[in-house]
Every structure is written in C-alpha cells, then in structure tokens.
N, C-alpha and C positions, 0 to 999 in steps of 0.2 A: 490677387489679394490686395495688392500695393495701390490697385486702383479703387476698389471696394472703400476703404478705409480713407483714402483720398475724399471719396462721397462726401461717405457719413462725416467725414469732417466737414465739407462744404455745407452739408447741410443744417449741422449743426451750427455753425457760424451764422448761414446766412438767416436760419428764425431766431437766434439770438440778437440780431443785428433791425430785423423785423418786428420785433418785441421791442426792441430799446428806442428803436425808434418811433412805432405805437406810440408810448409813452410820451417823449417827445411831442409828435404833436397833439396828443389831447392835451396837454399842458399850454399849447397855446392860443390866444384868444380868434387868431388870427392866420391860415397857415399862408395864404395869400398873396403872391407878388404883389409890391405897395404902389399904387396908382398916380400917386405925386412923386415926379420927380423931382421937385426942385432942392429938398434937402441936401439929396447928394449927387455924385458925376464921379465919374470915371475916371479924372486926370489925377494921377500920381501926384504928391508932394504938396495937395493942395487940401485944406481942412476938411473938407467934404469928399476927397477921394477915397477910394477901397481901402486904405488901412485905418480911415479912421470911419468908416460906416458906424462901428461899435461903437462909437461913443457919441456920436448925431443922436439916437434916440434910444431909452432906456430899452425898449423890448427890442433891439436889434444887440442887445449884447454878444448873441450868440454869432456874430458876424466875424467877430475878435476873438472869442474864450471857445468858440466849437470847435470840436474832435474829426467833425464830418462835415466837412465842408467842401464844395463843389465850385468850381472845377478842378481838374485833377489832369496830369498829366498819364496818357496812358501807357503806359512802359513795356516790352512785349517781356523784356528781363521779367518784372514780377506778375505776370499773367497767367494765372491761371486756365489751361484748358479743361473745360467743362462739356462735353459732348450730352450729357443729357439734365441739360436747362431745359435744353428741347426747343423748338422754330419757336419764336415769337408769334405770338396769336393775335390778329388784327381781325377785326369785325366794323367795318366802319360801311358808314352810309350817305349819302346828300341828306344835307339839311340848310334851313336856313342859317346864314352867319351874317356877321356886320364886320368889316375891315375899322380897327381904331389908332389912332396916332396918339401913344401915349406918351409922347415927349421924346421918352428916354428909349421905347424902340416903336415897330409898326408890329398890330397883333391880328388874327383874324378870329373872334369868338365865334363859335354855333352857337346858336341861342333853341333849335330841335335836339332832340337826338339824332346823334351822329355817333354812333355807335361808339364800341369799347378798345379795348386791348386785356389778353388775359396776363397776370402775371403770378405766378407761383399759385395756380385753380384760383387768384383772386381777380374779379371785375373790376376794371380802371374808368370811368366813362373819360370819352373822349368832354375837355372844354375849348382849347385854343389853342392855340400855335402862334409863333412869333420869332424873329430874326436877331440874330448877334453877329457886326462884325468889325474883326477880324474872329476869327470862331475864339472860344474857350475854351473848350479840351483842347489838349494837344494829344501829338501820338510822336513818340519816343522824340520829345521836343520839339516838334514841330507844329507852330501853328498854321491854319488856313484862313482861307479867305470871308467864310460866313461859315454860322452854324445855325440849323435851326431847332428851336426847340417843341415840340409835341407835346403837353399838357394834360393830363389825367387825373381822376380822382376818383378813389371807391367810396362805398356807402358810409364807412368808418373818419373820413378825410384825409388819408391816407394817398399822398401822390404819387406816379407815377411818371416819369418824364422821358420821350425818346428824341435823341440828339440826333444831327444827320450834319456831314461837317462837306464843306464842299471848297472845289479850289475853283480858281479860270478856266475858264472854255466854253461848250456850246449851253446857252441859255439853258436854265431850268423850267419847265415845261407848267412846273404849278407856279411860279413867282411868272409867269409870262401872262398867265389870269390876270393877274391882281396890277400889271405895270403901270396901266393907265390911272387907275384908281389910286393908288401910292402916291403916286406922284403929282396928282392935286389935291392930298388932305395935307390937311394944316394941323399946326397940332392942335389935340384934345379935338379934333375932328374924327367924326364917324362917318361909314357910307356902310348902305343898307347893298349888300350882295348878292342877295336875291338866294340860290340854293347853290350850296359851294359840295362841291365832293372832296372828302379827306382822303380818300381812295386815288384823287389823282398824283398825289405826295409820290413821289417815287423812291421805294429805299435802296432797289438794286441791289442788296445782298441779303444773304439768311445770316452770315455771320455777325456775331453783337458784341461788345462789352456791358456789362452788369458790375454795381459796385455803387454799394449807399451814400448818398451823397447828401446834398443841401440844396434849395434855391440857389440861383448865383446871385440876387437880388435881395436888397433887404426888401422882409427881416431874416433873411437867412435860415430861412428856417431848415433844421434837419429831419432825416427820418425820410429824405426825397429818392426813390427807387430809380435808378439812371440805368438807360439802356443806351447804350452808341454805339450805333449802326456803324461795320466796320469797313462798308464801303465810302470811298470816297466820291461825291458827284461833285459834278459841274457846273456852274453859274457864271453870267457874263459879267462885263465889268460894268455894261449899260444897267442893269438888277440891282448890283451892289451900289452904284454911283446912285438911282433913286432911293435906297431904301436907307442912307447916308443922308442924302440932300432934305429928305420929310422931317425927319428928327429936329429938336431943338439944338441949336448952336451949343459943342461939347460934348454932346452923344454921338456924332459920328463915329467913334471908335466906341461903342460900348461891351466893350469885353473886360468879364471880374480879371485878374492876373490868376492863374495858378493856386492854389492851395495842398497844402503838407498830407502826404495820403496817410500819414501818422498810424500805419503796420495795416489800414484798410485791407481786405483780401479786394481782388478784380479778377471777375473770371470773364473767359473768351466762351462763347458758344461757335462752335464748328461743326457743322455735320457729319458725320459717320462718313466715311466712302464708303 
C-alpha cells in the first residue's frame, strides 16, 4: 500500500511539474540554447560569469530568480526509487548532421530525422548533442570529467535532455568519429558529416535519473525534462584535450556550477529483478 501511494504521489508531482513547466515555456519567445557566446563565460567572479548571466540580458532573468534550474547535484540521500518510469525509449536512426563550433562548446546537429526518445507516452525528436567539460551534474558531489548532453524536443516545444557523464579511460567510441573533424574547426565553423548515427552514443545502463530542470545555458530556460544516465563511461584525455582546445579561449572549462534543487523530487529508475 506504502508503495501504491508513493506512485500516485510521484505522479502527481511529476504532471504538476509538467504543466508548470508547459507554461513556462509557451511563455517564452525563445526556448533555445543562445548561439552567441560572447556575452557571457563561465569564469566565477567575473561580470559575465554564471552569477551574473541574469542580469547580461533582460530575458535571461530566469538564470538568477528560477526555481528549476539545472544542474543539480545528484544525492542518492534524496532519490527517489521509481521502478516503473519504465526503460527509457530510444528510437533513433542515421541521418544527415553537420558538426558546429559554437565558441562556447562543439555540437553535432541532424539536420534529417533522426528519430525520437519517448518520455511520459510523449514524443521528444531527436536535434543535437553537444559536450561539457568538466561534466555538470554531479553524483553525491562528485564532479567528472565531460558530460554530454542529448537534445530533444516535442511537437509542443517542450524539451527533453539526456545527460551521460563520463570519467578517464578507454576512448569513447562516438567522440572517436568526430576526433579528427573537432579538431580542425575553428570557431563558428561547420563541417557537413555526411550520415551520423545517434545510435552509436553508447549509454551502457537502463538505469536513469529524472528530475525537471532547466537549460544549463542562458536563457535558462525551464520546464527542461533531464534524464542522466546512471552509468558512468569513459573518455580519453586525448577527446577531452580536443574538445577544450576547439572552443574559444575561456570555454575550456564550460560547466554552469551547481544549482539549489530547492525541495525538486529526483527519481532513480531501476529495473525490477
């Protein structure tokens, strides 16, 4: 019974949380990670770093005054296990992409369909993917080495984002694609990719964190549906030393710091034994 009611509270939370977020972004003009870097940077203590993104640009307000804001340290203390979230549903396909060096990190857009991810029976299409490092989340304080982020969005503009956080060790198998090409764009350089498969992403576990978030980029926007993958993978230091060296001087560390999970519920999906 204790777990029944555990649910229905979950569930209730989480379309409340759904809804408010809805809200949220039809509210705004724009829900879009911002393609100009040069307003802001990453380094602490400096007018344009992370605490003061809010007040750079009147529609990034919500960077400083938001409730939901992402990243978030992931605590196993306040985790919720949730057994039937149920497997994350990934439906993806080749398609054509173009690799871009947006200053502030390196991204790889589809520009076909390249299939979806289901979340809560809602359709996310896959758009891009893109690297952070040192990562952003943390897991019971501890940060990593990169994380990468997976890019979504339903028919509503409603996003969806899956994290994958990774330490040192043997090479990642989809950033081994891309090494050569990384490593001669320049910024606001593109290269046409020819047919990238999303499918070679390797997530290596079923188990996930879930828990509403935000862009970690202004404008900050919230109402961002964050899923992180609770496995840890590996990437070399030759990977991360390109995908540092492409960026504009400053972004080599671009990770938000932390943010307040301000009573947010986090649930864990775990499978059944």
């Amino acid at each position: 019974m204790a777990i029944k009611q555990n649910f229905i509270s979950f569930l209730l939370t989480f379309f409340f949380l759904s809804s408010h977020c809805l809200l949220i972004t039809r509210e705004k003009a724009d829900n879009s990670e911002v393609e100009d870097e040069n307003p802001f940077t990453y380094q602490d203590g400096t007018s344009k770093g992370p605490k003061n993104w809010g007040h750079i640009d009147p529609q990034w307000q919500i960077c400083d005054n938001g409730k939901l804001q992402s990243p978030i340290d992931l605590l196993n203390q306040r985790v919720q296990v949730f057994p039937s979230l149920g497997k994350l549903k990934r439906d993806y396909k080749p398609a054509p992409a173009i690799l871009k060096n947006r200053g502030h990190d390196i991204s790889v857009e589809w520009k076909g369909e390249a299939g979806k991810i289901v979340v809560n029976s809602t359709d996310y299409k896959l758009l891009q993917c893109h690297w952070h490092s040192p990562s952003e989340h943390t897991l019971n304080g501890k940060r990593y080495n990169l994380e990468l982020h997976i890019v979504h969005k339903n028919s509503r503009g409603g996003i969806a984002v899956v994290g994958i956080l990774y330490e040192f060790g043997h090479p990642d198998p989809f950033l081994a694609q891309l090494l050569h090409h990384i490593s001669r764009t320049e910024e606001g350089g593109v290269v046409d990719l020819g047919i990238v498969s999303p499918g070679d992403i390797k997530f290596g576990s079923r188990k996930y964190y879930r828990y509403i978030g935000s862009l970690t980029v202004p404008p900050c926007t919230e109402g961002v549906v964050w899923t992180i993958v609770k496995k840890v993978r590996t990437v070399s230091r030759e990977q991360i030393r390109a995908i540092r060296e492409a960026v504009r001087d400053g972004f080599e560390a671009n990770a938000r710091p932390t943010q307040p999970q301000n009573g947010r519920p986090v649930y864990l999906y775990r499978p059944r034994a």
